[in-house]
Gaussian input, Z-matrix of N, CA and C with variables (Angstrom, degrees):
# hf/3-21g

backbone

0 1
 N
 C     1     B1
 C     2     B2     1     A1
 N     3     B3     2     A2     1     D1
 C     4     B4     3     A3     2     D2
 C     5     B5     4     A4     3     D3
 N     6     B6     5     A5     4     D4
 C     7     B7     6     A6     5     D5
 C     8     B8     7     A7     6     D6
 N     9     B9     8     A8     7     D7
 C    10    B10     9     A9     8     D8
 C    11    B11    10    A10     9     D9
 N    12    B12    11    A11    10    D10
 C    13    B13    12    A12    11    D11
 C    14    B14    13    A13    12    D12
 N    15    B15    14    A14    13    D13
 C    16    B16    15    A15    14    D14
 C    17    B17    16    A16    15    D15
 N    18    B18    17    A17    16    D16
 C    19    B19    18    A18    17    D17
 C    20    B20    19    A19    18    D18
 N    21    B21    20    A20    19    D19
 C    22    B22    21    A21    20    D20
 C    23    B23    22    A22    21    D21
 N    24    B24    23    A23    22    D22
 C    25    B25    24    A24    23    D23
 C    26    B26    25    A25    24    D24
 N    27    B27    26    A26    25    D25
 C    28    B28    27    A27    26    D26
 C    29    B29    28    A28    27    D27
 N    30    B30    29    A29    28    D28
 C    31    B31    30    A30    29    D29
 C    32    B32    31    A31    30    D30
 N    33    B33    32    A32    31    D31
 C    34    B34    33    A33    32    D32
 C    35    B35    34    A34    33    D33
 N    36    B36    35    A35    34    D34
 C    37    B37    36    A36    35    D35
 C    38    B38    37    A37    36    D36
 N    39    B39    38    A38    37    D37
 C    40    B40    39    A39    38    D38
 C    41    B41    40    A40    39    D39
 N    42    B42    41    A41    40    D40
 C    43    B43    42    A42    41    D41
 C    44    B44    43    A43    42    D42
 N    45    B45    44    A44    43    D43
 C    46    B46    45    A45    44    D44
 C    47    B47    46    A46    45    D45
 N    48    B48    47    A47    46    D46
 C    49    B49    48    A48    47    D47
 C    50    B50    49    A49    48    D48
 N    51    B51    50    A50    49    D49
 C    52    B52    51    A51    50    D50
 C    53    B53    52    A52    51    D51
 N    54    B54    53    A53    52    D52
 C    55    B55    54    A54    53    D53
 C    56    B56    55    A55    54    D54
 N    57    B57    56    A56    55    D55
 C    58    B58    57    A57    56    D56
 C    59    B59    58    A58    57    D57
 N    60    B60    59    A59    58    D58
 C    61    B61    60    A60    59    D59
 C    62    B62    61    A61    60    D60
 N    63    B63    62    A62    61    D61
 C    64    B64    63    A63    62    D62
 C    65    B65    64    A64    63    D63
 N    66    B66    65    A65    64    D64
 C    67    B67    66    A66    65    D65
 C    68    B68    67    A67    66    D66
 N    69    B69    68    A68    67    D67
 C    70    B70    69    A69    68    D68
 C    71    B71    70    A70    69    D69
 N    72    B72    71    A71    70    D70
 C    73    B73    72    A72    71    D71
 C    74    B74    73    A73    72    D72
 N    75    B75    74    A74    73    D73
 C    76    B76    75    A75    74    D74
 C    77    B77    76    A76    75    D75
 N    78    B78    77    A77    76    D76
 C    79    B79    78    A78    77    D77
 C    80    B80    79    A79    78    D78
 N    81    B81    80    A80    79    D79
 C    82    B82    81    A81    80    D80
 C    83    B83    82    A82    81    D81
 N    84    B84    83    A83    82    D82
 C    85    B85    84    A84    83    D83
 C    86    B86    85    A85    84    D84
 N    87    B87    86    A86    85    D85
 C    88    B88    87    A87    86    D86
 C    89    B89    88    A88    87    D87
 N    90    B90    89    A89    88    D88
 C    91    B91    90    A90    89    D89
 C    92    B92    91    A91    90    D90
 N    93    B93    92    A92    91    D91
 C    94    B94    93    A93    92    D92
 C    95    B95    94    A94    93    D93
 N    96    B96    95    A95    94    D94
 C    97    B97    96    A96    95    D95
 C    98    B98    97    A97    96    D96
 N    99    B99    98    A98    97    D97
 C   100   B100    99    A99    98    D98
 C   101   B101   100   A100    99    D99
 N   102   B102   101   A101   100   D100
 C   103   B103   102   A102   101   D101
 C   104   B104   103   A103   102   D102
 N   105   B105   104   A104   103   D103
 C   106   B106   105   A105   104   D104
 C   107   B107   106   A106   105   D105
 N   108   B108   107   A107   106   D106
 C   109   B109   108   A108   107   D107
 C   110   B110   109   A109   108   D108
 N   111   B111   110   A110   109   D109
 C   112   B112   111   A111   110   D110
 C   113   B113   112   A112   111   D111
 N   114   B114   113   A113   112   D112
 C   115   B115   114   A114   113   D113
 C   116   B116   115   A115   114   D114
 N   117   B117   116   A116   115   D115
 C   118   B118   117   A117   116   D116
 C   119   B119   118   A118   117   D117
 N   120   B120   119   A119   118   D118
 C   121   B121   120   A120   119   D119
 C   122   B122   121   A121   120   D120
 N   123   B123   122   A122   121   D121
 C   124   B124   123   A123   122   D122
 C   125   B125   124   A124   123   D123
 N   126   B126   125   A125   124   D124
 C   127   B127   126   A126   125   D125
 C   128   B128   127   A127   126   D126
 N   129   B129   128   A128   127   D127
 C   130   B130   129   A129   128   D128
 C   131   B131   130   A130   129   D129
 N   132   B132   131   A131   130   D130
 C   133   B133   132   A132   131   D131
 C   134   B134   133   A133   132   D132
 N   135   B135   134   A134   133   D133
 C   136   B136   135   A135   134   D134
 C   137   B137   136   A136   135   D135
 N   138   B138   137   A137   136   D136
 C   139   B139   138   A138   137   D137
 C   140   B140   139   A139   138   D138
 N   141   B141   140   A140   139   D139
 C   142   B142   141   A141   140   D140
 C   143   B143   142   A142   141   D141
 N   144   B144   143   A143   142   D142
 C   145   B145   144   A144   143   D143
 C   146   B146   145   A145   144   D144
 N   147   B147   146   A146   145   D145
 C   148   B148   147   A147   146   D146
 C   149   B149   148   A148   147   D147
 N   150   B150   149   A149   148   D148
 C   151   B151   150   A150   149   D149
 C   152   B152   151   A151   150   D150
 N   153   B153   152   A152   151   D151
 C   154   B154   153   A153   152   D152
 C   155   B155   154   A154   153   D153
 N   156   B156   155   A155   154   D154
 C   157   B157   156   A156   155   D155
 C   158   B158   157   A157   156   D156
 N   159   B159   158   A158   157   D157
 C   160   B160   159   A159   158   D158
 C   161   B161   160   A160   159   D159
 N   162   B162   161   A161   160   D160
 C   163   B163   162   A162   161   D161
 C   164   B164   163   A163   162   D162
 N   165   B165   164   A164   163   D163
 C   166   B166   165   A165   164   D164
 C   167   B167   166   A166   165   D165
 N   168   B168   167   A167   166   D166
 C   169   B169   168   A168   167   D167
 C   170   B170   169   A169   168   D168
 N   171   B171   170   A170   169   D169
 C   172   B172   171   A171   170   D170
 C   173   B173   172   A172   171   D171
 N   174   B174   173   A173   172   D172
 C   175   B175   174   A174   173   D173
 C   176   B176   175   A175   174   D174
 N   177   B177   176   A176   175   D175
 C   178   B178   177   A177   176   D176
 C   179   B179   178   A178   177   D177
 N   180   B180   179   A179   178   D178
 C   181   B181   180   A180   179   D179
 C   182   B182   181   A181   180   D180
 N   183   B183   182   A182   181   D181
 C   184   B184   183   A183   182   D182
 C   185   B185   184   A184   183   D183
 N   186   B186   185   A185   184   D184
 C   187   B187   186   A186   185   D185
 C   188   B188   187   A187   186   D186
 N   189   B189   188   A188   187   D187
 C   190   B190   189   A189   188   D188
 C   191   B191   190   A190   189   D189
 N   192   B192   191   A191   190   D190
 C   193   B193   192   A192   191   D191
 C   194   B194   193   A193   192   D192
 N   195   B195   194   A194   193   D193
 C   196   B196   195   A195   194   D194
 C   197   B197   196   A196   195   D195
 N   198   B198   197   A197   196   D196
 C   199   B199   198   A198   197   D197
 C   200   B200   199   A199   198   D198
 N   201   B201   200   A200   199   D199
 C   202   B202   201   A201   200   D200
 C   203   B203   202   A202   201   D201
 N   204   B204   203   A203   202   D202
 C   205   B205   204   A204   203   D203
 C   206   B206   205   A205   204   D204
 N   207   B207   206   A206   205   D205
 C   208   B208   207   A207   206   D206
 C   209   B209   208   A208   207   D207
 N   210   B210   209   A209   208   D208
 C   211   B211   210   A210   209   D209
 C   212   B212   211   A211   210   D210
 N   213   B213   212   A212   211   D211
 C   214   B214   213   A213   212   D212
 C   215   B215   214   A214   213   D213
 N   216   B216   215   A215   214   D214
 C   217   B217   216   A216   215   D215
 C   218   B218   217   A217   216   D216
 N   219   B219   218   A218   217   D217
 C   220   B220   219   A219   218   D218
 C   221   B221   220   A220   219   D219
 N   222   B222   221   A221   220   D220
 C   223   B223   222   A222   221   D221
 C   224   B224   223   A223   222   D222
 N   225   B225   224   A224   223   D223
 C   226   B226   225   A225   224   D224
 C   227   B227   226   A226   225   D225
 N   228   B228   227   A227   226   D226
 C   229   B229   228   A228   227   D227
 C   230   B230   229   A229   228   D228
 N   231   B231   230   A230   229   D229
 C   232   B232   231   A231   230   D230
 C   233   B233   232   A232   231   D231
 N   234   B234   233   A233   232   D232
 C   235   B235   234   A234   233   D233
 C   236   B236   235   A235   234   D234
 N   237   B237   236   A236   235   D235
 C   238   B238   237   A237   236   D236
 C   239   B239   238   A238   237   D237
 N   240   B240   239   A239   238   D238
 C   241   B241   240   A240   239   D239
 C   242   B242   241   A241   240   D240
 N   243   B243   242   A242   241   D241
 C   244   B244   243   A243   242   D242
 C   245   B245   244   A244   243   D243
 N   246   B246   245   A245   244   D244
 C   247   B247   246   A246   245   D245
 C   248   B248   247   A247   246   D246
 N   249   B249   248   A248   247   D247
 C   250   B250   249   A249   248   D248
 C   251   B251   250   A250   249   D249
 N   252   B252   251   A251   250   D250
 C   253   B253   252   A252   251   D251
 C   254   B254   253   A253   252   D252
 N   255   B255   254   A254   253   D253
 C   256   B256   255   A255   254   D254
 C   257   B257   256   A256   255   D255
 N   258   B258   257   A257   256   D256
 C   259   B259   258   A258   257   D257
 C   260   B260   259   A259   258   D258
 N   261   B261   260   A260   259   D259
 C   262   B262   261   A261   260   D260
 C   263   B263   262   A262   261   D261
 N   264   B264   263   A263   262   D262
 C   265   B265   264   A264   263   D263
 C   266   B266   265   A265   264   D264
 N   267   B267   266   A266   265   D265
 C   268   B268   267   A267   266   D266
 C   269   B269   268   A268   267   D267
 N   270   B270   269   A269   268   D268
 C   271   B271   270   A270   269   D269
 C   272   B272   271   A271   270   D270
 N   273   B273   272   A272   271   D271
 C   274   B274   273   A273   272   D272
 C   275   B275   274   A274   273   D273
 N   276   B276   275   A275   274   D274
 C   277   B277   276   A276   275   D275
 C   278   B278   277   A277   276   D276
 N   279   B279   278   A278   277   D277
 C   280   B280   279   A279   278   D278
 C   281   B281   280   A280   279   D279
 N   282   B282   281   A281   280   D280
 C   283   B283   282   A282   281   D281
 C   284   B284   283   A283   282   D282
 N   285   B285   284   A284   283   D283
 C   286   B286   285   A285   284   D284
 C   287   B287   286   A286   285   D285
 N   288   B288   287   A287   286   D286
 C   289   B289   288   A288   287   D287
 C   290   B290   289   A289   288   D288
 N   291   B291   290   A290   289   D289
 C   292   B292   291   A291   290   D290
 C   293   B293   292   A292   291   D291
 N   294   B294   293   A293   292   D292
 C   295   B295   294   A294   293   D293
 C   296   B296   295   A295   294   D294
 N   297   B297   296   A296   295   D295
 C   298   B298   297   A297   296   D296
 C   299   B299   298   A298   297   D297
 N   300   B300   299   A299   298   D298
 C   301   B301   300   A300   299   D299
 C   302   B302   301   A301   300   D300
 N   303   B303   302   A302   301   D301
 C   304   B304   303   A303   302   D302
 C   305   B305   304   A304   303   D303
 N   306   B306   305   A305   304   D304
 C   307   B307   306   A306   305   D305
 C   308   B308   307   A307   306   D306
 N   309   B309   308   A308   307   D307
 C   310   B310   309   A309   308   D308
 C   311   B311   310   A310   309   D309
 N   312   B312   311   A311   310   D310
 C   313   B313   312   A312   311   D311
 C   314   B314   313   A313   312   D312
 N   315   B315   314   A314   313   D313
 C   316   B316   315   A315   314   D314
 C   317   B317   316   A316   315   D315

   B1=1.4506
   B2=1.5328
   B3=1.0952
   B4=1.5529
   B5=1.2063
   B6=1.9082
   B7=1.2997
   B8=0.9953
   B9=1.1144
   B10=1.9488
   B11=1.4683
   B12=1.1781
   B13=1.0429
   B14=1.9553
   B15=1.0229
   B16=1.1777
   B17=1.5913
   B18=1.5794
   B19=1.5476
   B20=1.0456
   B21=1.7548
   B22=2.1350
   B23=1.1750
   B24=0.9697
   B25=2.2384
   B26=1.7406
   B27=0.9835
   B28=1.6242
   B29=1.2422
   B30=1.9992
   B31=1.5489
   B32=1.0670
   B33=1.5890
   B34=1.0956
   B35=1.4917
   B36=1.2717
   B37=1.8641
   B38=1.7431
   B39=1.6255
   B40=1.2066
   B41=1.6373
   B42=1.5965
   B43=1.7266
   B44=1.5031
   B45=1.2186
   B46=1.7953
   B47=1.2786
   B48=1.4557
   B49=1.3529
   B50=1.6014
   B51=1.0653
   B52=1.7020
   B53=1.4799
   B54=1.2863
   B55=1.5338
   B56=1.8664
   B57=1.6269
   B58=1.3935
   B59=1.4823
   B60=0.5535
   B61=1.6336
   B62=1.7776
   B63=0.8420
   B64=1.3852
   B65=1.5404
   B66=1.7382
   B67=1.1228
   B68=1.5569
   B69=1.3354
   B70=1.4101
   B71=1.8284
   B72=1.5850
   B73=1.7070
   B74=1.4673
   B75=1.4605
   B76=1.3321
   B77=1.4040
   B78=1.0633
   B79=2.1093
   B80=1.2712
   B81=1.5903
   B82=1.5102
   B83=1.7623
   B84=0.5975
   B85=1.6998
   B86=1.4599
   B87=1.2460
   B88=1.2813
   B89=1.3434
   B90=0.9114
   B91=2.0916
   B92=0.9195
   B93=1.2922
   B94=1.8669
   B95=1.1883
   B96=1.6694
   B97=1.6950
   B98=1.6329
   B99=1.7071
   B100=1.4783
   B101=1.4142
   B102=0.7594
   B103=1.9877
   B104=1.2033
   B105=1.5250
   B106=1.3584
   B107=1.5731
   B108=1.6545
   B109=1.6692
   B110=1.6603
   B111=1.4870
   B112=0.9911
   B113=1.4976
   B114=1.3270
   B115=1.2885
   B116=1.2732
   B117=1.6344
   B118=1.0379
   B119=1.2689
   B120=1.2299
   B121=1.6829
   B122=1.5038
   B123=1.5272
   B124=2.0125
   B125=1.5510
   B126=1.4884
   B127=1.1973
   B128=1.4467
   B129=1.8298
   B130=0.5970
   B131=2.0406
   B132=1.9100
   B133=1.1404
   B134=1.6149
   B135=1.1959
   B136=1.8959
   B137=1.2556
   B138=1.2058
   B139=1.8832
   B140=1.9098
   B141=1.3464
   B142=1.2311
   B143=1.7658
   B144=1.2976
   B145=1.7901
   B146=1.0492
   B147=1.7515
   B148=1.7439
   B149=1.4967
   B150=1.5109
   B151=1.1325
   B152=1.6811
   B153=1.7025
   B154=1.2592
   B155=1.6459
   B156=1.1014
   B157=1.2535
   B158=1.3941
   B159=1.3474
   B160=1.6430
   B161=1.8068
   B162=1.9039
   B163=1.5642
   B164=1.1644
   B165=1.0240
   B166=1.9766
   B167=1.8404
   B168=1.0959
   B169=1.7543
   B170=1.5650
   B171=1.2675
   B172=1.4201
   B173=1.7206
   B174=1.7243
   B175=1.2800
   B176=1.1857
   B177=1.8839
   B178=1.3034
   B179=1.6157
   B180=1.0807
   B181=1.6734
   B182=1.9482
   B183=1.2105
   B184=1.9781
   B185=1.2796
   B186=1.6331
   B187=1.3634
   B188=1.3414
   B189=1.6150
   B190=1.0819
   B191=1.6369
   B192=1.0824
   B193=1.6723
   B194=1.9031
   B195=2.0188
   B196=1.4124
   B197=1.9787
   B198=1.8756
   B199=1.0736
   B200=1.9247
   B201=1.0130
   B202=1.8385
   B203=1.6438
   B204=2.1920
   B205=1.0628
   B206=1.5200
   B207=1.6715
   B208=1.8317
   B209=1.4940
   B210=1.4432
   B211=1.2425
   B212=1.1433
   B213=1.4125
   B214=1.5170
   B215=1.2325
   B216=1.5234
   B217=1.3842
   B218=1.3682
   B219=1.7109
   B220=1.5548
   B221=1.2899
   B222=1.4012
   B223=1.4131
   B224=1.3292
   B225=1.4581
   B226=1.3774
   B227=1.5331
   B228=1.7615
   B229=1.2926
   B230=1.7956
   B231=1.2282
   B232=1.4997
   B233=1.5066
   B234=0.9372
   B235=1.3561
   B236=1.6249
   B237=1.7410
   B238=1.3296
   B239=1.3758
   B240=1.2113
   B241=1.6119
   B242=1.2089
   B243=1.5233
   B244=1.6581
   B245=1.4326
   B246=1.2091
   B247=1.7507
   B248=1.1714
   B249=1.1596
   B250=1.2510
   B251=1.8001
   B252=1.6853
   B253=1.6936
   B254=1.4104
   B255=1.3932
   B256=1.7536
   B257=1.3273
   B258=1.4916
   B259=1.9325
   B260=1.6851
   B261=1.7007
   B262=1.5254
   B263=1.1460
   B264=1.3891
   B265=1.6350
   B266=1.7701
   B267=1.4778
   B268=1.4608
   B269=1.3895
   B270=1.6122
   B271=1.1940
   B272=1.3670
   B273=1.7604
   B274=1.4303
   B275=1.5841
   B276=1.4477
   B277=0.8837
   B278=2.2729
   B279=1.1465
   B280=1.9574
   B281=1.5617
   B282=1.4127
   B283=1.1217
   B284=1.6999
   B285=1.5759
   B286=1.4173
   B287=1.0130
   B288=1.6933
   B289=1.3077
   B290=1.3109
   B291=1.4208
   B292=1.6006
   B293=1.7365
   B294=1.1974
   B295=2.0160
   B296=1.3691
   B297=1.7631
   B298=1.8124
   B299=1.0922
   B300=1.6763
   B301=1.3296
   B302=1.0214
   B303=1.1665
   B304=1.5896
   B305=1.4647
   B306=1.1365
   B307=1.7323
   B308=2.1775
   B309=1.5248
   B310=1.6690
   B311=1.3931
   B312=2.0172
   B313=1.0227
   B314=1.8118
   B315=1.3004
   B316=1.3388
   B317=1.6306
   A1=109.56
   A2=118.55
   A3=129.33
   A4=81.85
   A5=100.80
   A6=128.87
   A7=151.28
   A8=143.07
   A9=129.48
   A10=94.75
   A11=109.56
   A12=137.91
   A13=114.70
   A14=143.60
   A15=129.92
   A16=98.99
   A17=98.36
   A18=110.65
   A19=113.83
   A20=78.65
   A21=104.36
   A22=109.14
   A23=117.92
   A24=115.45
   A25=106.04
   A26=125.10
   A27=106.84
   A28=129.90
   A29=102.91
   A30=108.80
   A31=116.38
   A32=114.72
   A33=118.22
   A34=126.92
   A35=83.26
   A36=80.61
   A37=116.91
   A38=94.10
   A39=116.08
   A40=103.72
   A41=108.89
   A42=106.14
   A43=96.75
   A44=114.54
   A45=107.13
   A46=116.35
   A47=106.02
   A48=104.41
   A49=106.55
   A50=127.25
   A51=131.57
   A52=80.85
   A53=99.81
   A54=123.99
   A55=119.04
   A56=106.37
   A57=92.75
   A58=112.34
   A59=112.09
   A60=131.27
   A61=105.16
   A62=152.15
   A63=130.72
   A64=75.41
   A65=144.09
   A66=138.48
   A67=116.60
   A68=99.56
   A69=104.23
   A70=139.89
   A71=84.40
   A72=113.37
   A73=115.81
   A74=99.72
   A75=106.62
   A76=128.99
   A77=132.03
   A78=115.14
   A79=90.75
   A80=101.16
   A81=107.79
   A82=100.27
   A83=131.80
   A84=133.85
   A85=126.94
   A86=140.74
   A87=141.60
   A88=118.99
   A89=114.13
   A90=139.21
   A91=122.23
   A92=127.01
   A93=132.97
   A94=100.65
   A95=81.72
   A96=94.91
   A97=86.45
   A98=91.64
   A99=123.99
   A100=135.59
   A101=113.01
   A102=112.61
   A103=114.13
   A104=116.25
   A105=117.26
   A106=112.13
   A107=109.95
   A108=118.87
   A109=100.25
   A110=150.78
   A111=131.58
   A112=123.35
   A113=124.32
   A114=132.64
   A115=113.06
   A116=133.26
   A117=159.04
   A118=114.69
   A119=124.62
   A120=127.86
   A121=73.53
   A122=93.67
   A123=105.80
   A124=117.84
   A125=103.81
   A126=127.76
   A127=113.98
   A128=139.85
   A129=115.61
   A130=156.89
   A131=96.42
   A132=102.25
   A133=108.45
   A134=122.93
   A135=108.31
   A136=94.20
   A137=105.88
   A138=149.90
   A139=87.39
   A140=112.25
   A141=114.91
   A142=77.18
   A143=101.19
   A144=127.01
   A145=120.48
   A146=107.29
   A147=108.41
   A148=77.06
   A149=129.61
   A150=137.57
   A151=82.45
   A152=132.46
   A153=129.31
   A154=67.37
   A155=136.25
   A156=135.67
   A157=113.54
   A158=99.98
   A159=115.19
   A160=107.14
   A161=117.26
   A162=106.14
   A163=119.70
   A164=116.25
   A165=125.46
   A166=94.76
   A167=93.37
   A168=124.97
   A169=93.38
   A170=109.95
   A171=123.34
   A172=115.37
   A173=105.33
   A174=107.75
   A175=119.95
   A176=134.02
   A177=123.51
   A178=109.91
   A179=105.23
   A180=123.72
   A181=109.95
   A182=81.80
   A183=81.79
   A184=123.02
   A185=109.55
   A186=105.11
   A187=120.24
   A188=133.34
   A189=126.90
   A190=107.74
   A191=98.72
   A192=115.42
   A193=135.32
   A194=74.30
   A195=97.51
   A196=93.56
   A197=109.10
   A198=120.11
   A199=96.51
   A200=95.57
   A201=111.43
   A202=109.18
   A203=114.72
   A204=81.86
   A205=128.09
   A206=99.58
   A207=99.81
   A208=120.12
   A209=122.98
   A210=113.21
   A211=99.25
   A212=146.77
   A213=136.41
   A214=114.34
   A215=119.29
   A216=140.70
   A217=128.70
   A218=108.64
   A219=100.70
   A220=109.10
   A221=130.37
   A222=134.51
   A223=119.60
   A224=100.98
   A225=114.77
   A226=106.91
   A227=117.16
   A228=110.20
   A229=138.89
   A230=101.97
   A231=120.44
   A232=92.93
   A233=134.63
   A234=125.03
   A235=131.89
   A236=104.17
   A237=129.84
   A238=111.20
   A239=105.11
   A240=127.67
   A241=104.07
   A242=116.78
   A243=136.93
   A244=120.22
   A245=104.85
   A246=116.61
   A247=114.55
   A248=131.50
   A249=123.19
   A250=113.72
   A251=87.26
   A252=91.09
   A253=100.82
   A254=118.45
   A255=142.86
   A256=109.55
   A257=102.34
   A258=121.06
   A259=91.56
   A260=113.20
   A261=117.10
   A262=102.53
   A263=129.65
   A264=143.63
   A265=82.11
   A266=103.40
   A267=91.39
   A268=110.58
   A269=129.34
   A270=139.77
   A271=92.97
   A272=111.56
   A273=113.59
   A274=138.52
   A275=111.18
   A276=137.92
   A277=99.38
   A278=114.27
   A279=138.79
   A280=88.13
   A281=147.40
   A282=126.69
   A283=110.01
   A284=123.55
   A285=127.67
   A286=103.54
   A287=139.74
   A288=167.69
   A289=96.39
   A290=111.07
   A291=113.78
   A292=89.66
   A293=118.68
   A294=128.77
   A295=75.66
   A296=80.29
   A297=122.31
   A298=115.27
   A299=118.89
   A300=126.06
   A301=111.90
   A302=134.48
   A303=157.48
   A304=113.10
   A305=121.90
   A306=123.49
   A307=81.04
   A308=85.50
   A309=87.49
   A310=96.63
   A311=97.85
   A312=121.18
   A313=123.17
   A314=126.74
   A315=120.07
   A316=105.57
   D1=141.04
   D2=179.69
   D3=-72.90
   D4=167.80
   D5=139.76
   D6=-100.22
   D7=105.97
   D8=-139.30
   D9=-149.52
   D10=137.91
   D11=175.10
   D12=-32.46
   D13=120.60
   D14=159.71
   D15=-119.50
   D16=167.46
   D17=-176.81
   D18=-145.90
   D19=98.96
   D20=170.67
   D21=-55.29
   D22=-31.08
   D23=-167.03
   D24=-57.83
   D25=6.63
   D26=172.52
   D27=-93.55
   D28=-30.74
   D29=-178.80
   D30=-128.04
   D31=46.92
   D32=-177.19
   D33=77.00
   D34=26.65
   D35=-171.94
   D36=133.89
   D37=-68.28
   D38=-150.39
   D39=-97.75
   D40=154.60
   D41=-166.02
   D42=-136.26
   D43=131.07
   D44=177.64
   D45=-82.28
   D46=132.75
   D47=-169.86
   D48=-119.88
   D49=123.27
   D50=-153.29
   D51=-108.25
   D52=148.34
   D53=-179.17
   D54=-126.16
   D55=127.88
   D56=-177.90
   D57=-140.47
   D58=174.17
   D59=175.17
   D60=-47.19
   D61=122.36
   D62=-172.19
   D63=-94.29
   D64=-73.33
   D65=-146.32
   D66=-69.01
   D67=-40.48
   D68=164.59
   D69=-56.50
   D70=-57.99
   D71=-173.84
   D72=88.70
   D73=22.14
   D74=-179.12
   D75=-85.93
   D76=129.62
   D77=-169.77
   D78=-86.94
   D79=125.30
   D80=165.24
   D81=-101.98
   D82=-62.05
   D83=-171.38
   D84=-104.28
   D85=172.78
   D86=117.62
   D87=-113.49
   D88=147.10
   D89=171.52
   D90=-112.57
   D91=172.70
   D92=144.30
   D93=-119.15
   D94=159.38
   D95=176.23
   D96=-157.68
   D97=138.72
   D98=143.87
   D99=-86.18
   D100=169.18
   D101=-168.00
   D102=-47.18
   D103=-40.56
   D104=-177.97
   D105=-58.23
   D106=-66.62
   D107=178.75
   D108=-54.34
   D109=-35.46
   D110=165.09
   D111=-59.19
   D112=-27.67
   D113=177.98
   D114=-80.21
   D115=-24.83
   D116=162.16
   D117=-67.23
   D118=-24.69
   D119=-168.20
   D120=-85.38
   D121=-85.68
   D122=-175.70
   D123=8.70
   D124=-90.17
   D125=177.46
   D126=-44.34
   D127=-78.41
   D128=166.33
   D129=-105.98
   D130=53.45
   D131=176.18
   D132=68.13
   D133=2.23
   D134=169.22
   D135=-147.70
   D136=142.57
   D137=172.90
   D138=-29.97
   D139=138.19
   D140=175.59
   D141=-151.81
   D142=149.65
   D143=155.31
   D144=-118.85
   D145=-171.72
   D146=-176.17
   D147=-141.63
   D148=135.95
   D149=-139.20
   D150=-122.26
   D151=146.94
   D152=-143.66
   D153=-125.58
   D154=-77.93
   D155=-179.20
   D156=-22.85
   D157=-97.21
   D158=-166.97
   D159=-56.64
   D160=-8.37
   D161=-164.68
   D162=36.56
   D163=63.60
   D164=167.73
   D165=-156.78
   D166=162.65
   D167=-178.85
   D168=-83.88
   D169=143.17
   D170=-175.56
   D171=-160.47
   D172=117.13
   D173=-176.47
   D174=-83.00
   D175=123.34
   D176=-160.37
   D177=-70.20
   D178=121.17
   D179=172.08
   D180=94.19
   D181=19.62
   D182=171.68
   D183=-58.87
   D184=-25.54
   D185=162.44
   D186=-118.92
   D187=6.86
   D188=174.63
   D189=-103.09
   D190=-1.65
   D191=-154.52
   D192=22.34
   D193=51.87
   D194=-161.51
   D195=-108.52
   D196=62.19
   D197=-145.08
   D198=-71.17
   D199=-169.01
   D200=169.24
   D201=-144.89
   D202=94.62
   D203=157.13
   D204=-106.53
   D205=178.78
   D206=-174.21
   D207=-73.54
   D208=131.44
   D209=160.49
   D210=-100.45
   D211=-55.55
   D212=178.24
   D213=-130.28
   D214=154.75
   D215=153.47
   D216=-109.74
   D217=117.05
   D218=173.92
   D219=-118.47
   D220=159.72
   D221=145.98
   D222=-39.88
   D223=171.36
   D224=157.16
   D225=-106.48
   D226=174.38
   D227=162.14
   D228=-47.81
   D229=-20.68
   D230=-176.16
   D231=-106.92
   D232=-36.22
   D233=-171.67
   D234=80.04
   D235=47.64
   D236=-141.51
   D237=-149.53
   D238=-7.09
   D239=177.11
   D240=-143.21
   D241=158.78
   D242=160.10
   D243=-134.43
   D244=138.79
   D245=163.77
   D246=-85.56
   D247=134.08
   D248=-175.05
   D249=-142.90
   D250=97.16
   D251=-173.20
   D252=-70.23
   D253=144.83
   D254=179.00
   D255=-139.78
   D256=147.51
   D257=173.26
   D258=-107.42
   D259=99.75
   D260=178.99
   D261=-66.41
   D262=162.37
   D263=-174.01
   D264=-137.91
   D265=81.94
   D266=168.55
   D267=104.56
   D268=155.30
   D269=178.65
   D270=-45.80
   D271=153.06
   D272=143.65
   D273=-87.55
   D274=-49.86
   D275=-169.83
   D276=-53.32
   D277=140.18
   D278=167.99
   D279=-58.26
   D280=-24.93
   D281=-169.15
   D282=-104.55
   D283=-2.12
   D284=-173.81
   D285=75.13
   D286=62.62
   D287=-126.81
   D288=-174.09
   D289=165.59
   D290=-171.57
   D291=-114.80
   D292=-41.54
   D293=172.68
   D294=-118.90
   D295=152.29
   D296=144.10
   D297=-47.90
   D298=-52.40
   D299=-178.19
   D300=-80.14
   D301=118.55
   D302=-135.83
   D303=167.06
   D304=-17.70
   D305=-151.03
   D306=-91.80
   D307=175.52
   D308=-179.65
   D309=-90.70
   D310=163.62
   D311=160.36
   D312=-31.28
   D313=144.57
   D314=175.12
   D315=-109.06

């Protein structure tokens, strides 16, 4: 994975990072992440966040070990968001869902 610049300074920190299916193209999630969980994804190959609730760093599936690893990361045009293609090991979604997005149409 390259390294490219992203820019925490807009939301306080934190940058949404949408998560998908690399084989599929399916969006299973969104997150945030701060520098640390981005530096943490980097380094070791699985989805890490920065948890808005609890304020702590949190590796996805540390306890379900229903992990996400990375095959790619891209920017956005501003460089304030990321895509983040993953091979899921397991549902994603807190409800035993395969996506978050599941809920109905609005």
């Amino acid at each position: 994975m390259k390294t490219t610049a992203i820019d925490f300074g807009k939301s306080g920190g934190l940058i949404p990072a949408i998560i998908q299916n690399r084989q599929t193209r399916e969006v299973l999630m969104l997150g945030f992440m701060n520098r640390e969980a981005y530096e943490q994804t980097k380094e070791t190959g699985f989805v890490y966040f920065w948890s808005r609730t609890r304020n702590t760093l949190w590796k996805k599936g540390e306890t379900s070990g229903n992990t996400l690893r990375v095959i790619s990361m891209r920017t956005d045009c501003d460089r304030d968001a990321l895509l983040i293609g993953v091979e899921p090991n397991g549902v994603t979604c807190h409800t035993g869902k395969r996506s978050c997005f599941t809920g109905e149409d609005l």
